[in-house]
N, C-alpha and C positions, 0 to 999 in steps of 0.2 A: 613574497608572493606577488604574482603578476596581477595588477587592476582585473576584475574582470567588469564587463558589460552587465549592465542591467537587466534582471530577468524581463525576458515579453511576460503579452499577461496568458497567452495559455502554458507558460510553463512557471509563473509564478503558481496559477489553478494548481497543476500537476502537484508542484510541490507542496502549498497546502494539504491537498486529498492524500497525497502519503504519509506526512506527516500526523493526519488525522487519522488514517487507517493503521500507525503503527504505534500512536499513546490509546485507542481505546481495545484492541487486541488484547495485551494483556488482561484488562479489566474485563472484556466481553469472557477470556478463557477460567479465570477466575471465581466468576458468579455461575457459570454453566458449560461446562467444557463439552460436557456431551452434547448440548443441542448446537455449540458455534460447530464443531464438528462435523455430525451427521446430518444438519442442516443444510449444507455446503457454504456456513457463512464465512468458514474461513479460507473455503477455495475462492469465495468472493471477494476477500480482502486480500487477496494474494494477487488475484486478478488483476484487482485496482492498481495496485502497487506497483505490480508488472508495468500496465500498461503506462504507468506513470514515469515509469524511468526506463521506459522503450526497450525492454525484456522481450523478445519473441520468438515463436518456436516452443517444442517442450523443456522443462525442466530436468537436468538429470538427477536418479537419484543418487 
């Protein structure tokens, strides 16, 4: 594999914040599926994610 460059630091951020919005998902779905759900907490964690690894546009299903 090729060296890569150092992450900057807003994509070092980025990648912490997905990293953290994809180890507590599980445990959030876990303890209360219904409220991460119907809450929109999980449209929020998908959001984050997204915009963290530069997703734009809709989703298909």
């Amino acid at each position: 594999m090729a060296e890569m460059a150092p992450l900057a630091a807003h994509q070092r951020v980025a990648l912490c914040a997905m990293v953290h919005c994809v180890q507590g998902l599980p445990k959030a779905l876990a303890n209360d599926p219904g409220t991460v759900i119907e809450d929109g907490d999980l449209t929020a964690v998908c959001a984050v994610i997204d915009n963290a690894i530069g997703v734009t546009g809709p989703r298909e299903a």
